[in-house]
Every structure is written in C-alpha cells, then in structure tokens.
Backbone as numpy.savetxt, mean C-alpha at the origin, in Angstrom:
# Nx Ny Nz CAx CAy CAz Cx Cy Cz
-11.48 -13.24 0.37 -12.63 -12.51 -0.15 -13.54 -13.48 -0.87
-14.87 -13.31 -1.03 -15.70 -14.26 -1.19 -15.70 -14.15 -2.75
-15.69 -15.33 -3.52 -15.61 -15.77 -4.64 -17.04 -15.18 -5.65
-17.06 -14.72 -6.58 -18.38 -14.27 -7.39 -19.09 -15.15 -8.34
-20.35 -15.28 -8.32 -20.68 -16.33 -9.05 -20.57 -16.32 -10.54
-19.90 -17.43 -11.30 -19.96 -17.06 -12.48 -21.03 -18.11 -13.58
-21.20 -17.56 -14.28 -22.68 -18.17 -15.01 -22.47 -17.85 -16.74
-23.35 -18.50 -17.59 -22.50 -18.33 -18.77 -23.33 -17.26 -19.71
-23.00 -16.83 -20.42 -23.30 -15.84 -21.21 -24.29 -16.32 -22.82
-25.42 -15.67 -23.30 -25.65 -16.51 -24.33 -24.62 -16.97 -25.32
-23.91 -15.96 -25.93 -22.56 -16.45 -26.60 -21.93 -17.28 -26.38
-21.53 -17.82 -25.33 -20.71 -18.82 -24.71 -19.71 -18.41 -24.23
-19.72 -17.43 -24.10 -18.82 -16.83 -23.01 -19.00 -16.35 -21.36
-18.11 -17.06 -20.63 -18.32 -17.02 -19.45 -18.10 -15.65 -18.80
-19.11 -15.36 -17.54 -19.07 -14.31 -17.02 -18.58 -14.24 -15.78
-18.29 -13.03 -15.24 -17.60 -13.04 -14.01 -18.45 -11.48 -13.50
-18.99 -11.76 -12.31 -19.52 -10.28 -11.41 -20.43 -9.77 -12.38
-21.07 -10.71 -13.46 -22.30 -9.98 -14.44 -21.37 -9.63 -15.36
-20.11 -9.51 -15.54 -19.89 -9.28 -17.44 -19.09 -10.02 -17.90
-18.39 -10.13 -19.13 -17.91 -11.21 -19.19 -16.88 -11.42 -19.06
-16.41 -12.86 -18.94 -14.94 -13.20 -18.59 -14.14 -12.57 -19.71
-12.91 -12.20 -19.46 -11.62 -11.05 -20.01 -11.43 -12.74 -21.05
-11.24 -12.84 -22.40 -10.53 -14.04 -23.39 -9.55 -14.31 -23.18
-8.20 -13.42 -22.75 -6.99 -13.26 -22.82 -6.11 -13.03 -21.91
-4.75 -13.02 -21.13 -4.54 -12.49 -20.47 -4.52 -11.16 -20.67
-4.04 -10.74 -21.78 -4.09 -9.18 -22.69 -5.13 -8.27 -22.18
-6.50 -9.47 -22.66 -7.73 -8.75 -22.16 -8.42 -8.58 -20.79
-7.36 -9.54 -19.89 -7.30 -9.42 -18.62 -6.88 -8.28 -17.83
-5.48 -7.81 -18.64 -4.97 -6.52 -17.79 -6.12 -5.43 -18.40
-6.30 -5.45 -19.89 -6.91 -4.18 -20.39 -8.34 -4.09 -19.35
-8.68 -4.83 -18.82 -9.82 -4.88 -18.31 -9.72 -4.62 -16.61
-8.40 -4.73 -16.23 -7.89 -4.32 -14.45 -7.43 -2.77 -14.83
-6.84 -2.66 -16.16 -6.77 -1.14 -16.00 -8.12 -0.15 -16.69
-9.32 -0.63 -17.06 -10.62 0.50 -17.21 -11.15 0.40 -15.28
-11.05 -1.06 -14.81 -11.41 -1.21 -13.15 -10.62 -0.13 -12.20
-9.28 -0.11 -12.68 -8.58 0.84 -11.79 -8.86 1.97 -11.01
-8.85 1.55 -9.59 -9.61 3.36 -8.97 -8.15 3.87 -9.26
-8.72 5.28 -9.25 -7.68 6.83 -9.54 -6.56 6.49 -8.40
-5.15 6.68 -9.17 -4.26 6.72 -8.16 -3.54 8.00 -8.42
-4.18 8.94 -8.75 -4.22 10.64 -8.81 -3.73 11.02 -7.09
-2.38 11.66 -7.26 -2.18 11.80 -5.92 -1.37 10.95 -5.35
-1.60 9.75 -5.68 -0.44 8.61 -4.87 1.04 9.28 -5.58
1.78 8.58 -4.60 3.48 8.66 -4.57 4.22 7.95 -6.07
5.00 8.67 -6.35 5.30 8.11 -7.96 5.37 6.94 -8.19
6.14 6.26 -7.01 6.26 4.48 -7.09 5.56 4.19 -7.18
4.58 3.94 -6.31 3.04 3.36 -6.41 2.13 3.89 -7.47
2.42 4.86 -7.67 1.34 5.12 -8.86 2.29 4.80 -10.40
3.28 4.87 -10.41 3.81 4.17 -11.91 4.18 2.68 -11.85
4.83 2.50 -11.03 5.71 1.11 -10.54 4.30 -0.21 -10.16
4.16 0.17 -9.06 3.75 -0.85 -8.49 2.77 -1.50 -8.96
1.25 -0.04 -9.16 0.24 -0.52 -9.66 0.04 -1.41 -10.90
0.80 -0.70 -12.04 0.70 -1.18 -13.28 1.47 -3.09 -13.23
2.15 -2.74 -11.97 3.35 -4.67 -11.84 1.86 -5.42 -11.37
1.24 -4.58 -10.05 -0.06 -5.29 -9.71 -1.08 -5.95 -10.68
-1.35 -5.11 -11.23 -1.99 -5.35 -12.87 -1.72 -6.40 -13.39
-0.93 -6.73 -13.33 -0.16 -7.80 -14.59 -0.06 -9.43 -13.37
-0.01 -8.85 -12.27 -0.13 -9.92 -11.26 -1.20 -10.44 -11.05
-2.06 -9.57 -10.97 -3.73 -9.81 -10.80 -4.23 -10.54 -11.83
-3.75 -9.86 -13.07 -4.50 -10.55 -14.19 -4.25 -12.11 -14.73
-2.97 -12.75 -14.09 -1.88 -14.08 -13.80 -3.00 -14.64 -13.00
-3.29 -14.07 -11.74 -3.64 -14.61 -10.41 -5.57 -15.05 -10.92
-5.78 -14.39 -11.83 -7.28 -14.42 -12.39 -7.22 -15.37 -13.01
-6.28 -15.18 -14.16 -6.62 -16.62 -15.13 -6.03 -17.74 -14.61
-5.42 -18.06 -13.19 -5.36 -19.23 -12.71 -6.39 -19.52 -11.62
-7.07 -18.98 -11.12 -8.06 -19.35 -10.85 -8.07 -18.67 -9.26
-7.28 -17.64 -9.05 -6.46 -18.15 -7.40 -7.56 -16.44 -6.92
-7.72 -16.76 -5.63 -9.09 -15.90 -5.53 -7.99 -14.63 -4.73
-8.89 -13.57 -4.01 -7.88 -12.34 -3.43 -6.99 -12.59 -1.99
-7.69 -13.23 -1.23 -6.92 -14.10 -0.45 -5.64 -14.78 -0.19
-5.72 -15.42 -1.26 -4.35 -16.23 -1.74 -3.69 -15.43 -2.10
-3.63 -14.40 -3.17 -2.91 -13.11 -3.33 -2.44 -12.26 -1.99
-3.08 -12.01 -1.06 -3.05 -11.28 -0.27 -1.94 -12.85 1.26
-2.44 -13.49 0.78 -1.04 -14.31 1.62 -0.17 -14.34 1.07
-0.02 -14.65 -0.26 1.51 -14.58 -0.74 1.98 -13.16 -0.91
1.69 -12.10 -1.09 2.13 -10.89 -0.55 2.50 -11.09 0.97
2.17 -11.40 2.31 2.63 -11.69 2.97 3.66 -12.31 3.22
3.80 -13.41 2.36 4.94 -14.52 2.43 6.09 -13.75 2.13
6.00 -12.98 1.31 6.95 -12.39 0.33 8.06 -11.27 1.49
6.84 -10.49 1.77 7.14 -9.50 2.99 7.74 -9.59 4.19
7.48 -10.62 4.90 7.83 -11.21 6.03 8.90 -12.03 5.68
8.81 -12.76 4.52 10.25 -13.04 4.19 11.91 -11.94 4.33
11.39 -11.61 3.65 12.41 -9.75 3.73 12.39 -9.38 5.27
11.53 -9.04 5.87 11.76 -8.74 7.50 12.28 -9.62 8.01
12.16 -11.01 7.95 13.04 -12.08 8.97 14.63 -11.91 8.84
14.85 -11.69 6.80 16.29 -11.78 6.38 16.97 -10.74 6.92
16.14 -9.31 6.51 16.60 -8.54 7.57 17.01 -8.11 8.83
16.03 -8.64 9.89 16.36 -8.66 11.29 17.96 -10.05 12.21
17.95 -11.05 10.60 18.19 -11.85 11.26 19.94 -12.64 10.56
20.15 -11.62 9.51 21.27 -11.70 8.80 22.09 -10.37 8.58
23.06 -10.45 8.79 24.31 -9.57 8.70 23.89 -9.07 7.65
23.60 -7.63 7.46 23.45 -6.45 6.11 25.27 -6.93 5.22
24.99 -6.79 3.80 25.77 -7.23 2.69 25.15 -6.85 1.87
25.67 -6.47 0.13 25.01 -6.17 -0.82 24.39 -6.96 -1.43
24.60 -8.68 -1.34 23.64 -10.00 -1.63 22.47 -9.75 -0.68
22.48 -9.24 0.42 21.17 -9.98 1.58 20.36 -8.61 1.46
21.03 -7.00 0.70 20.01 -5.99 0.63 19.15 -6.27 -0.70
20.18 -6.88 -1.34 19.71 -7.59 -3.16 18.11 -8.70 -2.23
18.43 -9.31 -1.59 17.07 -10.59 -1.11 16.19 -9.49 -0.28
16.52 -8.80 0.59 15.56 -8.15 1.41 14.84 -6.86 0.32
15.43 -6.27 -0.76 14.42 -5.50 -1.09 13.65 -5.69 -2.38
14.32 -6.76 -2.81 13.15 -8.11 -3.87 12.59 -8.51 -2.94
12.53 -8.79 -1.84 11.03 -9.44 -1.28 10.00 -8.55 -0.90
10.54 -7.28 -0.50 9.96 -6.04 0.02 8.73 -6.11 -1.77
9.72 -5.95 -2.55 9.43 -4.89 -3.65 7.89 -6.15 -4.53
8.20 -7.49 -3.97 7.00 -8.44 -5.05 6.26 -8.58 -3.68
6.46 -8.29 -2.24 5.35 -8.35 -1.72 4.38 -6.98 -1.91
5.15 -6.00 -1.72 4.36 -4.85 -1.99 3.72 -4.44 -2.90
4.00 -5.61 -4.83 3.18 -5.99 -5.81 1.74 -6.89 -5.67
2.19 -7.59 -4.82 1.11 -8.56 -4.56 0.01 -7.94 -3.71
0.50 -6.90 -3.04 -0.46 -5.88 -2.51 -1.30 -5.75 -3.04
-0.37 -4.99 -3.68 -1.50 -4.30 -4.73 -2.56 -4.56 -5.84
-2.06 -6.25 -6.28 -2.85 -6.81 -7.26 -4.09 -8.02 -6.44
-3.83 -7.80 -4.74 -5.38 -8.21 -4.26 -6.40 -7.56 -4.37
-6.62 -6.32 -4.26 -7.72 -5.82 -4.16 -8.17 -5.75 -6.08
-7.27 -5.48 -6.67 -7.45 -4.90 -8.30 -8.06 -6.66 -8.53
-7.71 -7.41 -7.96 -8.17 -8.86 -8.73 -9.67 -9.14 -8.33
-9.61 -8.62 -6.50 -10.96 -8.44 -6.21 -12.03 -7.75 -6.65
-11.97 -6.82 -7.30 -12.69 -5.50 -8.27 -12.48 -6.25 -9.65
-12.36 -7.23 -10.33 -12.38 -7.82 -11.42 -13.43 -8.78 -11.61
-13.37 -9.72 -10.26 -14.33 -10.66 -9.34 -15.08 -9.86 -9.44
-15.67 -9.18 -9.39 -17.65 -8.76 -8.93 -16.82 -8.02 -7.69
-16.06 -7.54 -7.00 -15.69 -6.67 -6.23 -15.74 -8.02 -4.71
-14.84 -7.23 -3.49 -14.60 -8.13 -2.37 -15.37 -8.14 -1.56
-14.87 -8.47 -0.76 -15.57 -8.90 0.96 -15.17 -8.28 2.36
-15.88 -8.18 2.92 -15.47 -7.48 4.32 -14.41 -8.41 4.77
-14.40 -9.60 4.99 -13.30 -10.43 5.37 -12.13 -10.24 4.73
-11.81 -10.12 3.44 -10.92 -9.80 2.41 -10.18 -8.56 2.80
-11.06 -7.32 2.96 -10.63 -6.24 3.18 -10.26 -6.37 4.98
-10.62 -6.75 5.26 -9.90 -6.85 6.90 -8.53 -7.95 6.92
-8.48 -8.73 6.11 -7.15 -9.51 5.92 -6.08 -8.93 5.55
-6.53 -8.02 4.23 -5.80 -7.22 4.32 -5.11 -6.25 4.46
-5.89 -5.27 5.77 -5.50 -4.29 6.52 -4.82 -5.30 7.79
-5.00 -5.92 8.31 -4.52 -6.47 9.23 -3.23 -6.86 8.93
-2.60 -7.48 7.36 -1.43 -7.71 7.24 -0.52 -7.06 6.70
-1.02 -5.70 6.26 -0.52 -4.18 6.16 0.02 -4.18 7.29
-1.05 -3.99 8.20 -0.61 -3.20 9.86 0.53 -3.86 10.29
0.61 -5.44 10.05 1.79 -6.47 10.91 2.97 -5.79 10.46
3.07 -5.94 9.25 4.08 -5.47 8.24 4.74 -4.23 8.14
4.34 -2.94 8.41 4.28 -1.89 8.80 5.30 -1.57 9.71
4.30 -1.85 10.68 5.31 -2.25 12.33 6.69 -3.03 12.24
6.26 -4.31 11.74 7.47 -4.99 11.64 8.65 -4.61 11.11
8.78 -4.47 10.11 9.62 -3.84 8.98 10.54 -2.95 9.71
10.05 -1.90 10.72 10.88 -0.51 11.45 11.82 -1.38 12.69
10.77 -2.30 13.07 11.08 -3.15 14.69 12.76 -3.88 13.59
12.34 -4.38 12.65 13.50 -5.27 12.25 14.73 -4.99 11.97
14.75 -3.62 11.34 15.60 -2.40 11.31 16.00 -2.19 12.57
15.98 -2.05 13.63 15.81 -1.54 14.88 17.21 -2.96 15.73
16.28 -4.20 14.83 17.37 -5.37 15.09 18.74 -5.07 15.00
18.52 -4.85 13.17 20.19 -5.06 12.19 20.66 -4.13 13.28
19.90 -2.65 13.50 20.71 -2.15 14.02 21.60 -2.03 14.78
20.75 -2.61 16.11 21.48 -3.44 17.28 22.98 -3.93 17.36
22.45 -5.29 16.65 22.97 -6.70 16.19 24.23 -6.32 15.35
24.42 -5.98 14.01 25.01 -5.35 13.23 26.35 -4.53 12.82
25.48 -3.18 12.86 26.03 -2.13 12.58 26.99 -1.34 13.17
27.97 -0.93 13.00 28.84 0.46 13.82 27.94 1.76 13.45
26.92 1.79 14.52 26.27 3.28 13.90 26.83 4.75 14.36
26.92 5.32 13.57 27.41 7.05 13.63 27.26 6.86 15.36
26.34 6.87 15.90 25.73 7.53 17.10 24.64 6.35 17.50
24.99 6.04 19.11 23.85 5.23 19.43 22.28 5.91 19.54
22.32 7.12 19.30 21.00 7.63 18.82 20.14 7.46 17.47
20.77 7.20 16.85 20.45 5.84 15.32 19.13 4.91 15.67
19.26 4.57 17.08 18.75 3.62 17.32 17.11 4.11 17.54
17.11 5.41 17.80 16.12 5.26 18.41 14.98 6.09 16.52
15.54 5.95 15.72 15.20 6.46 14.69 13.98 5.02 13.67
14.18 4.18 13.68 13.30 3.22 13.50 12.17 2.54 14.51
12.70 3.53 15.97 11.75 3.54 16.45 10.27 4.73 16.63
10.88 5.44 16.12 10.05 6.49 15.37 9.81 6.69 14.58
10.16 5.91 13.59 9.60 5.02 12.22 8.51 4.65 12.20
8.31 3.12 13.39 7.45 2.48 13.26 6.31 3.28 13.95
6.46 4.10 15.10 5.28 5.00 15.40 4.72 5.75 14.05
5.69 6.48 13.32 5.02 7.43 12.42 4.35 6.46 11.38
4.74 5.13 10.88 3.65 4.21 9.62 2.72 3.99 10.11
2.52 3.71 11.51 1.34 2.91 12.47 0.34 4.05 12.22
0.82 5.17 12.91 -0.09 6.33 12.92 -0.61 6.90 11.09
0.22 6.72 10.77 0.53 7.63 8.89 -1.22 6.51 8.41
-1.06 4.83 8.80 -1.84 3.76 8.62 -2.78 3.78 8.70
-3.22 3.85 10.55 -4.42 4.29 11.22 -4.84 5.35 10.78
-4.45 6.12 10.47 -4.80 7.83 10.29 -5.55 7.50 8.56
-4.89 7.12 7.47 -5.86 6.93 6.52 -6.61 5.87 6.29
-6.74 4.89 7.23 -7.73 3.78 7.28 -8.62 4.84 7.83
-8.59 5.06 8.91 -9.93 5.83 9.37 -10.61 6.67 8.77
-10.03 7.71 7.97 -10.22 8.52 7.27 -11.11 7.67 6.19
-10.73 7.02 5.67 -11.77 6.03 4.64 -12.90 5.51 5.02
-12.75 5.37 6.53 -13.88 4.77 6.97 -15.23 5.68 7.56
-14.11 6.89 8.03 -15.22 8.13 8.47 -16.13 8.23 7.26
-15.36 8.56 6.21 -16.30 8.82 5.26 -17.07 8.05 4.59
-16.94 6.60 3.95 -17.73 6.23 3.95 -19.24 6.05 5.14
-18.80 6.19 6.62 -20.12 5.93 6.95 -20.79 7.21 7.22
-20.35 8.45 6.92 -21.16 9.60 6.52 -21.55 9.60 5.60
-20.95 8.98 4.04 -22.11 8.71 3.09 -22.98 7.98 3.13
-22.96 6.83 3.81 -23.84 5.57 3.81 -25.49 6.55 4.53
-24.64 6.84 6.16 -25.92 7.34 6.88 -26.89 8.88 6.31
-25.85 9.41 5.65 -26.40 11.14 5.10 -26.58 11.03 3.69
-25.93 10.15 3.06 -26.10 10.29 1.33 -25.34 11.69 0.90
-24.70 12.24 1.65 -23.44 13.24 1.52 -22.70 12.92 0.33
-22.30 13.43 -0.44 -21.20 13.05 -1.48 -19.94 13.75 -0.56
-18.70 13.68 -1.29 -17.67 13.75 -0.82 -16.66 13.81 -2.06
-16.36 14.82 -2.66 -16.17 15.53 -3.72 -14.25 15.31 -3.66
-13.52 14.66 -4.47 -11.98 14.71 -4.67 -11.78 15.74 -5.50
-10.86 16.72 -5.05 -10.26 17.72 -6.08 -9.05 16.90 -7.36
-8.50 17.88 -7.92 -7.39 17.08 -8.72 -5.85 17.32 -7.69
-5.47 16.47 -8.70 -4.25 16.14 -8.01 -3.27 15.95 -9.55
-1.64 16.82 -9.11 -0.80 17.04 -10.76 0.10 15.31 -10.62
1.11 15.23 -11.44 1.90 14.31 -11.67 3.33 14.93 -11.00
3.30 16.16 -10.88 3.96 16.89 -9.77 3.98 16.69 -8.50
3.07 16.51 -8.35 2.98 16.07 -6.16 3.21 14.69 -6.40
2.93 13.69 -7.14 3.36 12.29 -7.18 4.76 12.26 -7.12
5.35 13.24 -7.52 7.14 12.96 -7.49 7.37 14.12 -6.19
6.40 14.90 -5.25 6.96 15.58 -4.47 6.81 14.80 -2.87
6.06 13.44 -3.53 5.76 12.79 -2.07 6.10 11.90 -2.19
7.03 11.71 -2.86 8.03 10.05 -3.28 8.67 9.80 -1.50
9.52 10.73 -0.98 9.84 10.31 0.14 9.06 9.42 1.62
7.89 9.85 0.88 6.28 8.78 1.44 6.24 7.78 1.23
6.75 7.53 -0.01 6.24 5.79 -0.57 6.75 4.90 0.03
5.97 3.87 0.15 6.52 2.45 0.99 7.29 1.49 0.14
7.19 1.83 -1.58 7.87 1.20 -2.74 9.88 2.08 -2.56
9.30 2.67 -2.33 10.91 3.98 -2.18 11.74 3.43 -1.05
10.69 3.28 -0.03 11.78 2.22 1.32 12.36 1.01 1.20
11.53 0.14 0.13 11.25 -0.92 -0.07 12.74 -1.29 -0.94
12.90 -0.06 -1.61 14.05 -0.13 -2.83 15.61 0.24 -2.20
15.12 0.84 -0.91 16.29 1.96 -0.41 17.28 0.41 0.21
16.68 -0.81 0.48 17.32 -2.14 1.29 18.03 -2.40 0.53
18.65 -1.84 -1.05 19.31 -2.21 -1.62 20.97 -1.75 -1.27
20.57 -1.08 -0.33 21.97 0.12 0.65 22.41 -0.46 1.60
22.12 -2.03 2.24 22.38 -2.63 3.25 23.85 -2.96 3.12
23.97 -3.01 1.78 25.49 -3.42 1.68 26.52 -2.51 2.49
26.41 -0.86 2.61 26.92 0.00 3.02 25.89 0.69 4.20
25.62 0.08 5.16 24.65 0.13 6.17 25.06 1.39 6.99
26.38 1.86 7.20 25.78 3.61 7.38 25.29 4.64 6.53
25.72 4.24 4.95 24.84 5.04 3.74 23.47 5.11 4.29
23.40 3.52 4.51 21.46 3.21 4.57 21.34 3.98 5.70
22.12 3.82 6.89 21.27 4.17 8.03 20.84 6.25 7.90
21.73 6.87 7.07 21.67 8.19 6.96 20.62 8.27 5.71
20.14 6.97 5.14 19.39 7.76 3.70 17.84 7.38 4.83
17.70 6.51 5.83 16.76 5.90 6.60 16.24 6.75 7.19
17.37 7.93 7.50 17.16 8.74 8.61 15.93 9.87 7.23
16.55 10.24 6.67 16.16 11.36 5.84 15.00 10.75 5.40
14.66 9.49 5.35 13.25 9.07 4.59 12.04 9.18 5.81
12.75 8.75 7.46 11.88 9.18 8.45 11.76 10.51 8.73
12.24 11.37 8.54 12.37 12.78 8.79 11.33 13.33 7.90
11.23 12.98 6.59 10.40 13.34 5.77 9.21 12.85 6.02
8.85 10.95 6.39 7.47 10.98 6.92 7.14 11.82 8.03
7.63 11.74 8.88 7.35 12.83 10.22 7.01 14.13 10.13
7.58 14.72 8.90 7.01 15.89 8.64 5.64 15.84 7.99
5.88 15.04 6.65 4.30 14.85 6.06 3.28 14.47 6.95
3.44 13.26 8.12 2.22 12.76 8.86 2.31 14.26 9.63
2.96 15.40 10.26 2.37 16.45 10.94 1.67 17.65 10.03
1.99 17.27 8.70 0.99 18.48 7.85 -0.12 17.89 7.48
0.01 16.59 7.14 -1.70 15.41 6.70 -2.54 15.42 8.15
-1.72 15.67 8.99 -2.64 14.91 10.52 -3.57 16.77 10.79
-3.44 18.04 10.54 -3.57 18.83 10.60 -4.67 18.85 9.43
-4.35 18.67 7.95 -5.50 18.47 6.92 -6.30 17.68 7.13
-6.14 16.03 7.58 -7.05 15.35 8.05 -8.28 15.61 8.89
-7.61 16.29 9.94 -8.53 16.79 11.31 -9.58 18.13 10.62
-9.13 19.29 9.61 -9.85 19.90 9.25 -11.00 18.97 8.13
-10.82 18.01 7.60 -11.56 17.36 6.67 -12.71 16.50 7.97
-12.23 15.93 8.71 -12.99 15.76 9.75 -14.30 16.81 10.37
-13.71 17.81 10.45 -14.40 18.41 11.06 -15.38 19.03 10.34
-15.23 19.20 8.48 -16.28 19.36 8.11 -16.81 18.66 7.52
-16.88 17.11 7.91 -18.03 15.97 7.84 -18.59 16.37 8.33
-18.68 16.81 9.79 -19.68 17.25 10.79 -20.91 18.26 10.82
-20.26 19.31 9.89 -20.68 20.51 9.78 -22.27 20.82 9.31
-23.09 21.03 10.17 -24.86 21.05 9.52 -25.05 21.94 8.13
-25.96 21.11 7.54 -26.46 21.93 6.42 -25.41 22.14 5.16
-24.29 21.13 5.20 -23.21 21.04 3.82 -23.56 19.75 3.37
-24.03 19.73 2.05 -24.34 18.45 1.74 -23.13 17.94 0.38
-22.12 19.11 0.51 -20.71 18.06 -0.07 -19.24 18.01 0.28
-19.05 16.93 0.67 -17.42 17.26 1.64 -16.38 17.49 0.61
-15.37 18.62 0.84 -14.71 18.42 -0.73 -13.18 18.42 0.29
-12.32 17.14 -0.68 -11.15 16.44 -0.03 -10.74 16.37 -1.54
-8.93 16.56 -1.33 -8.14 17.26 -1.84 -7.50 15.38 -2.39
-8.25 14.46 -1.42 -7.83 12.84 -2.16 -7.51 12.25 -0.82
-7.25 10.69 -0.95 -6.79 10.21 0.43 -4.91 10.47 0.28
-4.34 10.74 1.34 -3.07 10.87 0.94 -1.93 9.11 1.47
-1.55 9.19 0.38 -0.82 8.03 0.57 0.55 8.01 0.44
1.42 6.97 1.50 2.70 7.07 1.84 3.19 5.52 2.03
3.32 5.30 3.28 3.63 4.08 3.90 2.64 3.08 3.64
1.22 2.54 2.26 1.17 2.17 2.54 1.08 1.55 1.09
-0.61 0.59 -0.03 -0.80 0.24 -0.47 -1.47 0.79 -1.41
C-alpha cells in the first residue's frame, strides 16, 4: 500500500495522513482504536481476540517504520507456514501446538494491515488487492491441507471424512467471494448514485452466536491434532455450521442485492457485512 506523505507540524511534531504522528506506542494503539471501523456483528474471536492483538501489532509495525505490505506478507509467512506443517507432518499435540500458533499470529497480522493502513492516511488499491488475494490463497489452502493429513495420516471414522474439507474449502471460497462482492456492489452504487446504505445494530449476542463462523475459532480448533479423530468430528461440526450460515447469508445477501436495484429508494438498509471465514 502506498506510503503517506509525512511533513512536520508547527510544533515539531511530525505528521502522518494530515495529523499528527501518535508520541508513543501507548498513543499509537489509543489512536488505531478511535481509527477502528465497527466490528459490531463480527464473530466473538475476531471482534475481542484478534482485533484488539491487531492493534497492538499495527501500532509495533508503525513505530518501526514497516508500511501495510510488509504486514500483510508476514501474515502470509505465518499462515502458510501452519498449512505446509499441517499438510506435511504427522498430526501430534506439539505439531497442533505449531500449526495453530501460526494460524492464530497470521490471522493477527491480518488484521493489523489494514488498521496500520487507516493510521497511514488510509491504503491503496494495490494494498487492498494483496490482500484479498492472500486471504483467498489461504482460505482454499488451509481445507486442501486438511484434506492431506487426512489422507496421509489419519484412521478416519469413515472414508467419507474425506470428502468434508472438501466442502470446506468450497463453502470459505464462496462464504469469501460472496462478502467481497457484497462490499464491492455497494460501494459502486454509492460512488455512481450517492445512495447511502444505512447498517442496522448488531448485540454482543450474535457475536457469540456466530462464533462457529470465525476463522480465529478454526484457527484455535488445530490445537486437537493431537487427537485427530476428536479434530476430525469437531471439523465436521464447524463445516456443518458454515454450510448452514453461508445458505441463510447467501439468501439475505441476494435480497440486499436486489434492493440496490430498486428505483426511487435512496437508502439501502443492511443489517452489516456478515463475517466468518475471514478477516
């Protein structure tokens, strides 16, 4: 993401995106959490866990100088680390201990690219396509690698096991695509109509009723590798649950769609973006 110019302030204090540079790291986070968009609605992990770890990452990643980019690769590193260990080492309670610490600080580092980028004077189209693109790899990957251990591995209940991370990775791909687009529909109906697009509220109640969504909750569940038919039956119940949510969101989605369209409404009102599998 493209770097913001910084220039100095009469005081002597340096600025960043027009205000001024945070003094402290202290005043670094206090200043990523007034930036914070609403995570009203997100999944409990992500909205208690992750964001606030992001925060504290971002605000590290600021006062060393390191732009959203670099954040957004070493979240990668982190991630893909965990998928290789996974696909490519015998499940044990040491290698679920490495695979869901890598899961769990890449999926931090997620989160503290964009919050570092919105600190910066806000990102870049390049930025934001880097890192949907290494969402999407990751996504996919993660179910495919599972799909390995499984193979490779495991004595599973039933060779029908197998085909359960493969309907995994369909339902994140789609769960993915489905609210990328959704973000994107709407912004370019506001851009071209000047439409607002109105979020209802959202309780601290549905954050703990859509925990089985979170990609922080999967991320934690690799800690079960040690006892890999536990995992493979808690795996099952965590896909069962996305599969249901992506067929009640894909049904709300399509009605929110359809009244973007609608002549003569000049405010779309959406209940929030819904988030699961991703960032």
């Amino acid at each position: 993401m493209a770097a913001t110019d910084q220039s100095t302030a009469p005081a002597g204090r340096p600025t960043v995106g027009g205000r001024l540079r945070p003094a402290t790291y202290r005043d670094t986070v206090e200043a990523l959490a007034r930036a914070q968009k609403t995570s009203k609605g997100a999944p409990a992990y992500s909205r208690f866990v992750n964001r606030p770890l992001g925060r504290r990452i971002a605000a590290a990643a600021f006062r060393l100088g390191m732009t959203p980019n670099q954040v957004t690769a070493i979240s990668a590193a982190w991630s893909f680390a965990g998928i290789a260990v996974l696909a490519l080492i015998r499940p044990s309670w040491p290698i679920g201990l490495v695979v869901a610490a890598c899961l769990v600080l890449g999926y931090a580092f997620d989160a503290a690219d964009g919050q570092l980028a919105r600190l910066r004077g806000g990102g870049s189209p390049s930025g934001e396509w880097l890192d949907h693109m290494v969402d999407a790899t990751k996504i996919s990957s993660l179910h495919l690698a599972v799909l390995i251990s499984f193979y490779r591995f495991v004595d599973l209940p039933a060779r029908a096991f197998l085909l359960v991370p493969i309907g995994f990775a369909v339902v994140a791909a789609v769960m993915f695509f489905g609210m990328t687009l959704n973000d994107l529909l709407r912004r370019t109906v506001t851009a071209r109509t000047g439409r607002t697009i109105e979020r209802g509220t959202t309780s601290g109640l549905r954050s703990l009723l859509v925990v089985p969504t979170d990609y922080g909750l999967l991320c934690v569940v690799f800690l079960l590798l040690g006892a890999p038919v536990v995992f493979a039956w808690v795996y099952l119940a965590i896909f069962a649950a996305n599969a249901g949510f992506m067929a009640l969101a894909a049904v709300k989605w399509f009605t929110d769609m359809k009244s973007l369209s609608e002549p003569g409404d000049t405010s779309v009102r959406s209940t929030g973006t819904v988030r699961g599998t991703t960032t």
